[in-house]
N, C-alpha and C positions, 0 to 999 in steps of 0.2 A: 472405378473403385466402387464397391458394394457398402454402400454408406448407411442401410438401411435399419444398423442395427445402433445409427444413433438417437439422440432425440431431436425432431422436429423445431427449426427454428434456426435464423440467423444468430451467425458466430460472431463474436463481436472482440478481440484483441485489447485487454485492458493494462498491457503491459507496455512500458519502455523496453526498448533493446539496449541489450548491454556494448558500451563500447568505450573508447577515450573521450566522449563527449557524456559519458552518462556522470550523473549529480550525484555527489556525495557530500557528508559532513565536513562544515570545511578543516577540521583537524584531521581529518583521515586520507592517507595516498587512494586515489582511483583504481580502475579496473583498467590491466594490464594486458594485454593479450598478443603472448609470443612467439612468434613460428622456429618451430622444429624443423621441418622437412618440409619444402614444396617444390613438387617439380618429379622427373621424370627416375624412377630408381637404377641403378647399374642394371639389375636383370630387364631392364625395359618397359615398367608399368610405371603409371601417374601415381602419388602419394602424396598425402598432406595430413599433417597433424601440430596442434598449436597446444600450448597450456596459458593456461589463465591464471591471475593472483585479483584477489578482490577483498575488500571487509564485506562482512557479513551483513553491515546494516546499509544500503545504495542503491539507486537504482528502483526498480519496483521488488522490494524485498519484504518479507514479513518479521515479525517482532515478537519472541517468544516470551512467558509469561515471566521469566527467569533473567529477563534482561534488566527487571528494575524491583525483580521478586524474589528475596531469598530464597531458596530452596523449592521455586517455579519451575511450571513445565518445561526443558529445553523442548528442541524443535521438534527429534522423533518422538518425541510423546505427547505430543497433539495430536489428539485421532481423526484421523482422515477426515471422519464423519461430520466433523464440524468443518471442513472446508470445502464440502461440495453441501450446496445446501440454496434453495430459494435467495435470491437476492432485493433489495428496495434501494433505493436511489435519494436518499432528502440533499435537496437543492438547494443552497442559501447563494449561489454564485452571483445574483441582484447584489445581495447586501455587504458579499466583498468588493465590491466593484465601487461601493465608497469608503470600505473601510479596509485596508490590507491588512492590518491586527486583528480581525473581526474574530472573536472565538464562539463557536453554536454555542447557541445556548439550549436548555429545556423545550423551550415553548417552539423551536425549531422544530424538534420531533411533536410537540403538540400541535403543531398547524400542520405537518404533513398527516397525524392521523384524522385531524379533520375533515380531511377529503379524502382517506385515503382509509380509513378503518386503523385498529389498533396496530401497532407493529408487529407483524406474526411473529411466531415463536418459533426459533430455532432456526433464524434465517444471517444470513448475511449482509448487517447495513453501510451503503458507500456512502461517503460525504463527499458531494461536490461543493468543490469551491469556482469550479473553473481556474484552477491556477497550471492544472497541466498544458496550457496553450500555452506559457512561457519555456516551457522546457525545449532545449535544454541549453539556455540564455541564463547562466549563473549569475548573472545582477538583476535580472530580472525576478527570478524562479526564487533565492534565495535571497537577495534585496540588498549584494554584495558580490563583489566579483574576488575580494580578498581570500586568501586562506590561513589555515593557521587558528589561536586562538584571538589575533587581533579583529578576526573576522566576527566573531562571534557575538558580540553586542552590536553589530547592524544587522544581522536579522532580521526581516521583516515578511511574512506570512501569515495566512489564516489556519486555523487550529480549530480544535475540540476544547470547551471550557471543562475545567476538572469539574465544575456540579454538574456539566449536562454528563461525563461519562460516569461520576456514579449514579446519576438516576436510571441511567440506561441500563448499566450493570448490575442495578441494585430489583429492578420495579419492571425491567421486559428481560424475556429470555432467548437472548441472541450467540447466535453464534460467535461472531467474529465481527471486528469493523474496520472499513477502512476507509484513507480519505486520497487528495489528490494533489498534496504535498508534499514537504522534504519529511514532514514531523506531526505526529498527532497534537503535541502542543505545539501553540504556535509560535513563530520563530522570537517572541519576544522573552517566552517561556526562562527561565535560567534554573528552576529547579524539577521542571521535568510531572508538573502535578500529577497532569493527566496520562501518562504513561506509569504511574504508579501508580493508582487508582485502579486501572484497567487491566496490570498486571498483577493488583492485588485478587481481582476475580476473576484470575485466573485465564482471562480474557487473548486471544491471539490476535493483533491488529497489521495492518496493509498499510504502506507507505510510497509513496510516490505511483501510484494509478493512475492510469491515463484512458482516456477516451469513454468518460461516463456520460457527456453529455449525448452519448448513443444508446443508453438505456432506458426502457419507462421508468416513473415513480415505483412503481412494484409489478411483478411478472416474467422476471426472468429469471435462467438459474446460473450461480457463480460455480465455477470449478477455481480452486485458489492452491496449486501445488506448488511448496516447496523443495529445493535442494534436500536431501535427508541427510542433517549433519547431526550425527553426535553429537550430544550436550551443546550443540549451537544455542547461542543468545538471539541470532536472525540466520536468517536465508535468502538466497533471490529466491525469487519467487513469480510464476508462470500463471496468470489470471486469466479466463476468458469466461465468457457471458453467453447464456443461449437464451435468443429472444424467443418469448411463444411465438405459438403462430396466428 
Protein backbone atom coordinates (compact mmCIF):
# COMPACT_ATOMS: atom_id res chain seq x y z
CA UNK A 1 0.00 0.00 0.00
CA UNK A 2 1.29 3.61 -1.03
CA UNK A 3 0.93 5.22 2.21
CA UNK A 4 2.98 8.07 1.45
CA UNK A 5 0.41 10.51 1.05
CA UNK A 6 -0.11 10.31 4.83
CA UNK A 7 1.19 12.25 7.58
CA UNK A 8 4.39 10.92 9.21
CA UNK A 9 3.90 9.30 12.65
CA UNK A 10 2.61 6.43 14.70
CA UNK A 11 -1.24 5.78 14.71
CA UNK A 12 -2.52 5.41 17.79
CA UNK A 13 -6.33 3.77 18.15
CA UNK A 14 -8.30 6.01 20.88
CA UNK A 15 -11.38 4.23 20.50
CA UNK A 16 -13.54 1.26 22.17
CA UNK A 17 -15.08 -1.27 19.90
CA UNK A 18 -18.40 -1.36 19.60
CA UNK A 19 -20.03 -4.84 20.89
CA UNK A 20 -22.41 -6.47 23.70
CA UNK A 21 -19.83 -5.72 26.20
CA UNK A 22 -19.51 -2.00 25.25
CA UNK A 23 -20.63 0.60 28.29
CA UNK A 24 -23.64 2.54 28.31
CA UNK A 25 -25.86 4.81 30.52
CA UNK A 26 -27.19 2.65 32.76
CA UNK A 27 -30.91 3.56 31.64
CA UNK A 28 -30.33 2.89 28.12
CA UNK A 29 -30.50 -0.84 26.13
CA UNK A 30 -26.88 -1.69 24.64
CA UNK A 31 -25.54 -2.08 21.30
CA UNK A 32 -27.11 -4.92 19.50
CA UNK A 33 -25.80 -6.39 16.72
CA UNK A 34 -27.72 -8.84 14.30
CA UNK A 35 -27.13 -11.23 11.59
CA UNK A 36 -29.04 -11.26 8.43
CA UNK A 37 -27.33 -13.66 6.26
CA UNK A 38 -24.05 -15.64 6.73
CA UNK A 39 -22.93 -18.16 4.90
CA UNK A 40 -22.77 -19.64 1.56
CA UNK A 41 -25.73 -18.03 -1.04
CA UNK A 42 -28.09 -20.59 -3.33
CA UNK A 43 -26.09 -19.12 -6.51
CA UNK A 44 -22.86 -20.23 -4.66
CA UNK A 45 -20.96 -17.27 -3.21
CA UNK A 46 -20.08 -16.39 0.66
CA UNK A 47 -22.33 -13.43 2.07
CA UNK A 48 -22.64 -11.68 5.23
CA UNK A 49 -24.51 -8.71 6.32
CA UNK A 50 -25.54 -7.77 10.02
CA UNK A 51 -27.59 -4.56 11.24
CA UNK A 52 -27.07 -2.79 14.46
CA UNK A 53 -29.42 -0.88 16.89
CA UNK A 54 -27.58 1.46 19.44
CA UNK A 55 -28.25 5.05 21.40
CA UNK A 56 -26.50 7.64 20.33
CA UNK A 57 -24.79 8.50 23.55
CA UNK A 58 -22.08 4.87 24.31
CA UNK A 59 -19.42 3.49 23.67
CA UNK A 60 -16.64 5.96 22.37
CA UNK A 61 -19.22 8.57 21.20
CA UNK A 62 -19.27 12.32 20.82
CA UNK A 63 -21.80 14.86 22.42
CA UNK A 64 -23.29 17.51 20.30
CA UNK A 65 -23.79 20.92 21.43
CA UNK A 66 -27.78 20.43 21.38
CA UNK A 67 -27.79 17.53 23.62
CA UNK A 68 -28.04 19.91 26.82
CA UNK A 69 -28.38 23.32 24.27
CA UNK A 70 -31.53 24.42 23.07
CA UNK A 71 -31.37 25.21 19.70
CA UNK A 72 -27.31 23.67 19.64
CA UNK A 73 -25.42 22.49 16.98
CA UNK A 74 -26.73 18.81 16.17
CA UNK A 75 -23.97 16.47 14.89
CA UNK A 76 -23.78 17.42 10.94
CA UNK A 77 -23.25 20.86 11.89
CA UNK A 78 -20.20 20.51 13.49
CA UNK A 79 -17.67 21.41 10.97
CA UNK A 80 -15.25 18.90 10.40
CA UNK A 81 -12.75 21.47 10.91
CA UNK A 82 -12.93 21.46 14.52
CA UNK A 83 -12.38 17.66 14.76
CA UNK A 84 -9.21 17.10 12.93
CA UNK A 85 -7.08 19.40 14.65
CA UNK A 86 -3.54 19.26 16.99
CA UNK A 87 -4.14 17.40 20.01
CA UNK A 88 -2.70 17.83 24.11
CA UNK A 89 -3.05 15.36 26.76
CA UNK A 90 -3.39 16.95 30.68
CA UNK A 91 -2.93 14.02 32.96
CA UNK A 92 -4.45 14.12 36.50
CA UNK A 93 -4.52 10.02 36.47
CA UNK A 94 -2.03 10.33 40.03
CA UNK A 95 -4.87 12.23 41.67
CA UNK A 96 -7.76 9.90 40.73
CA UNK A 97 -5.94 7.05 41.93
CA UNK A 98 -6.93 8.53 45.39
CA UNK A 99 -9.82 10.06 44.67
CA UNK A 100 -12.62 8.26 42.17
CA UNK A 101 -14.98 11.70 42.48
CA UNK A 102 -12.00 13.61 41.60
CA UNK A 103 -13.36 16.59 39.29
CA UNK A 104 -10.24 18.79 37.26
CA UNK A 105 -10.06 21.62 38.28
CA UNK A 106 -8.48 25.14 36.79
CA UNK A 107 -5.18 24.96 38.17
CA UNK A 108 -5.01 21.34 36.25
CA UNK A 109 -4.75 23.08 32.99
CA UNK A 110 -2.52 25.64 34.94
CA UNK A 111 0.20 23.35 35.85
CA UNK A 112 0.03 21.48 32.50
CA UNK A 113 0.89 25.03 30.84
CA UNK A 114 3.47 25.32 33.29
CA UNK A 115 5.61 23.00 31.58
CA UNK A 116 3.96 22.86 28.70
CA UNK A 117 3.30 26.71 27.42
CA UNK A 118 -0.16 28.09 27.09
CA UNK A 119 -2.80 25.82 25.58
CA UNK A 120 -2.74 26.25 21.88
CA UNK A 121 -5.52 27.51 20.19
CA UNK A 122 -7.76 25.54 18.12
CA UNK A 123 -6.63 22.20 19.26
CA UNK A 124 -8.13 19.18 20.75
CA UNK A 125 -7.77 18.72 24.75
CA UNK A 126 -8.05 14.90 26.19
CA UNK A 127 -8.37 14.37 29.90
CA UNK A 128 -6.87 11.55 31.37
CA UNK A 129 -8.06 10.10 34.07
CA UNK A 130 -6.77 6.58 33.40
CA UNK A 131 -10.21 5.19 34.14
CA UNK A 132 -10.31 3.44 30.62
CA UNK A 133 -8.12 0.51 32.13
CA UNK A 134 -11.45 -0.55 33.86
CA UNK A 135 -13.39 -0.88 30.73
CA UNK A 136 -15.32 -2.79 30.08
CA UNK A 137 -15.88 -4.15 33.97
CA UNK A 138 -19.26 -2.22 34.40
CA UNK A 139 -18.69 -2.14 38.45
CA UNK A 140 -15.63 -1.18 38.03
CA UNK A 141 -15.86 1.61 34.98
CA UNK A 142 -19.10 2.95 36.31
CA UNK A 143 -18.90 1.99 40.15
CA UNK A 144 -22.14 -0.14 39.65
CA UNK A 145 -22.94 -3.11 37.85
CA UNK A 146 -26.90 -2.36 38.37
CA UNK A 147 -29.12 -0.86 35.57
CA UNK A 148 -31.90 1.13 35.34
CA UNK A 149 -32.56 4.22 37.28
CA UNK A 150 -31.77 2.42 40.56
CA UNK A 151 -28.32 2.52 39.30
CA UNK A 152 -28.01 5.80 39.15
CA UNK A 153 -26.97 7.37 42.58
CA UNK A 154 -24.01 4.83 42.74
CA UNK A 155 -22.11 6.23 40.31
CA UNK A 156 -18.76 6.81 40.86
CA UNK A 157 -16.12 8.38 38.36
CA UNK A 158 -13.81 11.27 37.74
CA UNK A 159 -15.10 14.24 35.63
CA UNK A 160 -14.54 17.65 34.49
CA UNK A 161 -15.56 20.51 37.33
CA UNK A 162 -18.24 22.86 35.80
CA UNK A 163 -15.68 26.08 36.75
CA UNK A 164 -12.65 24.43 35.13
CA UNK A 165 -14.95 23.79 31.78
CA UNK A 166 -15.99 27.35 31.73
CA UNK A 167 -12.76 28.80 32.24
CA UNK A 168 -11.59 26.75 29.36
CA UNK A 169 -14.43 27.74 27.37
CA UNK A 170 -14.57 31.00 28.39
CA UNK A 171 -10.44 32.21 28.42
CA UNK A 172 -8.62 29.40 25.68
CA UNK A 173 -9.77 28.75 22.41
CA UNK A 174 -10.29 25.04 21.92
CA UNK A 175 -11.72 23.05 19.73
CA UNK A 176 -13.33 20.22 21.26
CA UNK A 177 -12.57 18.13 24.64
CA UNK A 178 -12.49 14.99 25.58
CA UNK A 179 -11.91 12.69 28.52
CA UNK A 180 -11.71 8.73 29.43
CA UNK A 181 -14.93 8.07 30.97
CA UNK A 182 -18.59 7.25 30.77
CA UNK A 183 -19.38 11.31 31.35
CA UNK A 184 -17.83 14.69 31.25
CA UNK A 185 -19.38 15.12 34.58
CA UNK A 186 -18.52 12.99 37.03
CA UNK A 187 -20.52 10.12 37.88
CA UNK A 188 -21.66 11.94 41.08
CA UNK A 189 -23.00 14.74 38.95
CA UNK A 190 -27.10 14.53 38.93
CA UNK A 191 -27.73 17.80 37.13
CA UNK A 192 -25.31 17.56 34.32
CA UNK A 193 -23.16 21.17 35.09
CA UNK A 194 -20.64 20.60 33.13
CA UNK A 195 -22.20 19.42 30.05
CA UNK A 196 -24.29 22.49 30.08
CA UNK A 197 -21.62 24.74 30.29
CA UNK A 198 -19.65 23.27 27.39
CA UNK A 199 -22.76 23.04 25.42
CA UNK A 200 -23.57 26.28 26.12
CA UNK A 201 -20.27 27.37 24.03
CA UNK A 202 -21.18 25.68 21.70
CA UNK A 203 -18.34 23.24 22.64
CA UNK A 204 -18.42 19.44 20.90
CA UNK A 205 -16.97 16.84 23.66
CA UNK A 206 -15.69 12.87 23.44
CA UNK A 207 -16.80 10.33 25.85
CA UNK A 208 -15.41 7.18 26.87
CA UNK A 209 -11.70 7.28 25.08
CA UNK A 210 -9.42 4.93 25.46
CA UNK A 211 -5.72 4.56 25.28
CA UNK A 212 -4.34 8.14 26.02
CA UNK A 213 -1.81 7.04 28.22
CA UNK A 214 -0.01 6.51 24.56
CA UNK A 215 -0.03 10.04 23.75
CA UNK A 216 2.66 13.03 24.62
CA UNK A 217 1.39 16.07 26.77
CA UNK A 218 1.24 18.01 23.42
CA UNK A 219 2.45 16.88 19.78
CA UNK A 220 0.14 14.85 18.25
CA UNK A 221 -2.69 15.30 15.90
CA UNK A 222 -6.38 13.93 16.78
CA UNK A 223 -8.75 12.91 13.72
CA UNK A 224 -12.25 12.55 15.89
CA UNK A 225 -15.12 11.45 13.11
CA UNK A 226 -18.42 10.93 13.82
CA UNK A 227 -21.43 8.72 12.38
CA UNK A 228 -23.30 11.68 10.33
CA UNK A 229 -26.56 11.69 11.91
CA UNK A 230 -29.15 14.14 11.18
CA UNK A 231 -30.19 16.37 14.03
CA UNK A 232 -28.20 13.74 16.22
CA UNK A 233 -27.82 14.68 19.96
CA UNK A 234 -24.38 12.20 19.95
CA UNK A 235 -22.76 9.66 17.56
CA UNK A 236 -20.09 6.89 17.94
CA UNK A 237 -17.56 8.20 17.07
CA UNK A 238 -14.03 6.82 15.41
CA UNK A 239 -10.75 8.70 17.21
CA UNK A 240 -7.26 8.18 16.28
CA UNK A 241 -4.01 10.06 17.05
CA UNK A 242 -0.86 10.52 14.87
CA UNK A 243 2.21 10.86 16.86
CA UNK A 244 4.96 13.20 15.47
CA UNK A 245 7.95 11.78 14.64
Amino acid sequence: MNDSFLPKGKMIDLTHEYSDQTIYWPTEQGFELEEEFGGITEKGYYYAAKKFRAPEHGGTHIDAPIHFAQGGKTIEQIPIERLIAPCIVVDVSQKVKQDRDYQIIKKDFEDWEKVNGAIPNNCIVFLRTGWSKYWPDRSKYLGTSKTGPKALPELRFPGLHQEAALWISKNRCINAIGIDTQSIDYGRSTHFETHRVLAEYDMPFFENVTNLDELPSIGAIAIALPMKIKNGSGAPLRIIAIMAE
